[in-house]
C-alpha positions in Angstrom: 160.0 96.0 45.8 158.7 99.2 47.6 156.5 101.5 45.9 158.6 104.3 45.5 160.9 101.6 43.1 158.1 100.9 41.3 157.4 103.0 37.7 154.2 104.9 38.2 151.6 103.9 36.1 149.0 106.3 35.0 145.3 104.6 34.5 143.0 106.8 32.2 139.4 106.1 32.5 136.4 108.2 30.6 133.7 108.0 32.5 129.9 108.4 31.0 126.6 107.3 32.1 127.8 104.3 34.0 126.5 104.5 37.8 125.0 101.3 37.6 129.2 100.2 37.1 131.1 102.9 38.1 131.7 101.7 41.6 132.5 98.0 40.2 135.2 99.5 37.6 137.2 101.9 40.0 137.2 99.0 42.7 139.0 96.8 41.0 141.3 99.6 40.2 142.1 100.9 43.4 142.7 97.0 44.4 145.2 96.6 41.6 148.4 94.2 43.6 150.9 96.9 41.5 150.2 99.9 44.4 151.7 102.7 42.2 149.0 104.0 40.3 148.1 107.8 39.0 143.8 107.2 38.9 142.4 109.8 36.4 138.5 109.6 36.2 137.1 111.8 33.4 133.4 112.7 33.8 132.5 113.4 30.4 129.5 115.5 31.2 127.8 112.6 32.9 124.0 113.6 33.3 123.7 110.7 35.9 125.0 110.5 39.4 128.6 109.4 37.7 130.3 112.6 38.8 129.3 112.7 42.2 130.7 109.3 42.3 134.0 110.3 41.2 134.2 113.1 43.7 133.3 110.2 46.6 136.4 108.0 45.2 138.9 110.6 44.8 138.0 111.3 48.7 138.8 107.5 49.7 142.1 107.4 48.0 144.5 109.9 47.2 146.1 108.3 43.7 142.6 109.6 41.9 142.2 112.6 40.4 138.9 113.8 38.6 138.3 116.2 35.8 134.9 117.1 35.2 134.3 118.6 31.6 131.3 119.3 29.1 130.5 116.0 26.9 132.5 115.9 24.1 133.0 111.8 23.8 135.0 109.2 24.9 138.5 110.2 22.6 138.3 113.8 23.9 137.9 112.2 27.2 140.5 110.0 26.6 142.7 112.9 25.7 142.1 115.0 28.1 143.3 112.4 30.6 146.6 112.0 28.2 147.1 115.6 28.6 147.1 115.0 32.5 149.3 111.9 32.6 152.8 111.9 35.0 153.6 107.8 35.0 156.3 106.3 33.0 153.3 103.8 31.7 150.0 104.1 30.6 146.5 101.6 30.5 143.4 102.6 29.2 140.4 101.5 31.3 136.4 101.8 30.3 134.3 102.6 33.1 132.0 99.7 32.7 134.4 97.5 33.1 136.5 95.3 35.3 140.5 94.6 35.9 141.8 91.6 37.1 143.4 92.0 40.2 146.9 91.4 39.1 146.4 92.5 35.3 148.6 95.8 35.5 151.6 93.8 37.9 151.3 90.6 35.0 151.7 93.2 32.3 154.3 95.5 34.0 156.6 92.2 35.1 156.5 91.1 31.5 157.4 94.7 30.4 160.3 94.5 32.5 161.4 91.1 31.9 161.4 91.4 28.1 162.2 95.0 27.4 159.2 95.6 25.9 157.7 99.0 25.8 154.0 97.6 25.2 152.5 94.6 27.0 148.8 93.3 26.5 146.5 90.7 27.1 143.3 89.3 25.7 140.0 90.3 26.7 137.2 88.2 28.5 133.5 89.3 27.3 130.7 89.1 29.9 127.6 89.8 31.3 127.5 89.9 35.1 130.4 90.2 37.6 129.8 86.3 38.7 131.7 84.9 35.3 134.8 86.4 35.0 137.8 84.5 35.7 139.8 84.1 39.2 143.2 82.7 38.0 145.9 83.2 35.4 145.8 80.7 33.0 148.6 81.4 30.4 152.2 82.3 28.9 154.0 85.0 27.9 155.0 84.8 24.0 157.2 88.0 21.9 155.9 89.2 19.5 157.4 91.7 16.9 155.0 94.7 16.0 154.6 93.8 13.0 153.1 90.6 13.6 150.6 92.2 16.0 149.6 94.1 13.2 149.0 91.5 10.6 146.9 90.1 13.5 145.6 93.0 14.5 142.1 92.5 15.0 142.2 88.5 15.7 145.1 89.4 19.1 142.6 92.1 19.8 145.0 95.3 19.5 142.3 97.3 18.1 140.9 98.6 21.6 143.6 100.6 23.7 142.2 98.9 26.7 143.8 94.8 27.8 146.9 96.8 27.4 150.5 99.1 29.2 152.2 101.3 27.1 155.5 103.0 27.8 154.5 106.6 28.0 157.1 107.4 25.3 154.7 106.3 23.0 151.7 108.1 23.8 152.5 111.0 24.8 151.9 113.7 22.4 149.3 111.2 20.8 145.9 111.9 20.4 142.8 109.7 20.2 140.7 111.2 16.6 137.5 113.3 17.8 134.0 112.6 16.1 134.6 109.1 14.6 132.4 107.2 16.1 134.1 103.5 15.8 137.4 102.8 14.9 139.0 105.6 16.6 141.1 103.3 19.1 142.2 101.3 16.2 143.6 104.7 14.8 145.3 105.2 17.8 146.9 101.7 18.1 148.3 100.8 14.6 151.5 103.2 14.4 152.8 102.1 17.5 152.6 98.8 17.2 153.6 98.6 13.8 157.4 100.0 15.2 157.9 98.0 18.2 160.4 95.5 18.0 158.7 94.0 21.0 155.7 93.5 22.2 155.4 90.9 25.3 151.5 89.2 24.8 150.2 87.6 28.0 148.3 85.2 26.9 145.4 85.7 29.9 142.2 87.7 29.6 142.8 89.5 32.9 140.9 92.9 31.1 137.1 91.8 31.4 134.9 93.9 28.6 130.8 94.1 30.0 128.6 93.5 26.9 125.6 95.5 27.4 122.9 97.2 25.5 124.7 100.5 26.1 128.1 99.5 25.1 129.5 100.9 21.6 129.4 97.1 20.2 125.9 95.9 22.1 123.8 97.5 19.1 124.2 98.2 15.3 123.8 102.0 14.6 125.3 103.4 10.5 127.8 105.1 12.2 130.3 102.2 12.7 130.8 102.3 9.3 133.2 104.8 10.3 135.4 102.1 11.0 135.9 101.9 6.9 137.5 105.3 7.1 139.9 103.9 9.4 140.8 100.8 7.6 141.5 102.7 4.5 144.0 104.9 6.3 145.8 101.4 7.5 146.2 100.3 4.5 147.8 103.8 3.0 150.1 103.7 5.8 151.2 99.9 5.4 151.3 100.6 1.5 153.9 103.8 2.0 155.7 101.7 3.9 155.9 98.4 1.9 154.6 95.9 4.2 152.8 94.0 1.9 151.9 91.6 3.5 150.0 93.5 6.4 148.4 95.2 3.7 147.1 92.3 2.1 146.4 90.8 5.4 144.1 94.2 6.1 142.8 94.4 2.3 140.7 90.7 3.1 139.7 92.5 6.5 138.8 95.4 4.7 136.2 93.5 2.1 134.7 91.1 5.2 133.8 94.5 7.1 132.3 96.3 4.4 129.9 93.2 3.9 129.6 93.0 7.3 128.0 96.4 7.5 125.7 95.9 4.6 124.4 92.7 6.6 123.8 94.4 9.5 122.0 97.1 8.2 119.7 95.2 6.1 119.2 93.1 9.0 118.5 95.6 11.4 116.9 98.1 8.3 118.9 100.8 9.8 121.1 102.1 6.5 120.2 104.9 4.5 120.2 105.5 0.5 123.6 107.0 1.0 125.3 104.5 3.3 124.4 101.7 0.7 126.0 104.2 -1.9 128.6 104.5 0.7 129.1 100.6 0.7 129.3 100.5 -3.2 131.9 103.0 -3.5 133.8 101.3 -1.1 133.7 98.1 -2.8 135.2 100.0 -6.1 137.9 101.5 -4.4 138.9 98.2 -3.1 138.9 96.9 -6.5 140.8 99.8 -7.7 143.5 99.3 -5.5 147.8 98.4 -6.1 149.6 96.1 -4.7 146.8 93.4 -4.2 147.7 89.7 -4.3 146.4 86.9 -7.1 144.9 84.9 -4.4 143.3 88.2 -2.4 142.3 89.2 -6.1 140.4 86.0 -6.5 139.1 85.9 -2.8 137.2 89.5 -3.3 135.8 88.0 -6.7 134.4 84.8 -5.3 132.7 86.9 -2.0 131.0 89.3 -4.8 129.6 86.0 -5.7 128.8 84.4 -2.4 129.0 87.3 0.3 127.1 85.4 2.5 129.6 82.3 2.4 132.4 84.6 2.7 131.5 86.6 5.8 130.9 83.7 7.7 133.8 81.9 6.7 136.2 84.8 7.2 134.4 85.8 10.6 134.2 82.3 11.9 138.0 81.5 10.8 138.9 85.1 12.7 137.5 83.6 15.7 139.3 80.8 16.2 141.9 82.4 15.9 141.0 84.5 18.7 141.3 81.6 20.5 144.7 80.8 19.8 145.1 84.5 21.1 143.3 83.3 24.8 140.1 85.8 23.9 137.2 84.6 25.0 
């Protein structure tokens, strides 16, 4: 299939702080196997060489285009590459890390054959370029929306990133500015939630660098913003009557709130009102309709034994992952 055949496929990546990576993230961009590719770089106010780095790769290949802006953080980056966008499909990409070579071709061909507007994958975590996979190593299942949303943290749909979306369903979209964590989760939920397909390609071809400087290398009280996030997925699944999402997301809802009050007694790091926070939380949880028995009982028994029930609900999660082919 010649190029000009091909849907163009516009990559968005923020770029902040990352010259140490930069080089290795673009590369295996630029070296995608699908040719047809719309590269927008958005230096986010980089203070480091990052920008200048942008500049030299738009130089070497034509499909890049840079924006440089002031620093306003990685969703008004994000947007302001969505306000740039031409292709007929859209991938997210962070600027620490790396693409399998063939991840946007795999994801586009399963697109295709499916007729499915969104196609993902899972993600493989590492810590140097020397351990991420070579090869392909799984199938292509269907799933409806809706079932991606009842698994919606274990298939790893939270992060816009491992995934193509038909630009139909992004466009006009908008990533939230100023919360810190849980903002791509925000973003992913109402689309999935409506498609009646979503093709899953059961490879991690989207390789995630864990690092001190990445938003999940460190505990800080700001990811409790996540909680404000969670409570708006479960209005939304409750006004439209998927219960069971909702009760799927209630559980998920009471394991991240203990979660948080772990971490920052752990790392001492919470304040008189995040604890305050954490209790009110807890109460509106209580508080709320449409809860099942069992969930009901679940919550009860984890007031008892919080410790018990975070690592039995974390360490169930990730297995599951692993049916999903995270690693």
């Amino acid at each position: 299939m010649r190029m000009s055949q091909e849907p163009l496929v516009s990559v968005v990546v923020p770029v902040y702080k990352v010259e140490e990576y930069l080089d290795q993230c673009v590369e295996s961009v630029v070296n995608q196997t699908y040719r047809n590719l719309e590269i927008i770089l958005v230096d986010d106010g980089s203070p480091d060489k990052s920008p200048e780095m942008c500049d030299a790769w738009a130089k070497k290949d034509s499909r890049i285009k840079v924006v440089h802006k002031e620093n306003g953080g990685v969703s008004q980056a994000r947007n302001e590459g969505l306000s740039l966008v031409l292709g007929e499909y859209v991938t997210f990409v962070d600027s620490d890390d790396i693409l399998y070579a063939g991840m946007i071709a795999t994801l586009m061909q399963a697109c295709q054959k499916y007729g499915a507007q969104v196609a993902m994958c899972p993600v493989f975590h590492f810590s140097s370029a020397n351990n991420v996979p070579s090869q392909l190593s799984g199938l292509t299942k269907i799933f409806d929306g809706k079932h991606i949303c009842r698994h919606f943290f274990e298939c790893n749909a939270a992060m816009p990133s491992a995934k193509l979306f038909h630009a139909s369903l992004v466009r006009g979209r908008r990533f939230m500015v100023g919360r810190k964590v849980g903002e791509d989760a925000a973003f992913n939920y109402p689309i999935f939630f409506d498609q009646e397909k979503v093709a899953f390609v059961r490879s991690p071809m989207y390789f995630y660098r864990e690092h001190s400087g990445s938003v999940m290398g460190s505990y800080k009280s700001a990811q409790l913003d996540e909680l404000d996030t969670l409570r708006e997925m479960l209005d939304f699944y409750k006004e439209r009557k998927a219960f069971a999402i909702y009760n799927s997301m209630v559980l998920e809802y009471y394991a991240r709130i203990l979660a948080h009050e772990h971490k920052m007694k752990k790392y001492n790091v919470g304040e008189d009102g995040d604890y305050a926070k954490l209790r009110e939380e807890k109460k509106k949880l209580m508080a709320l309709e449409h809860v099942s028995v069992k969930n009901k009982l679940v919550v009860c028994l984890g007031d008892l034994f919080p410790s018990l029930f975070r690592k039995m609900f974390f360490g169930r999660q990730n297995s599951r992952k692993k049916k999903y082919g995270g690693r």
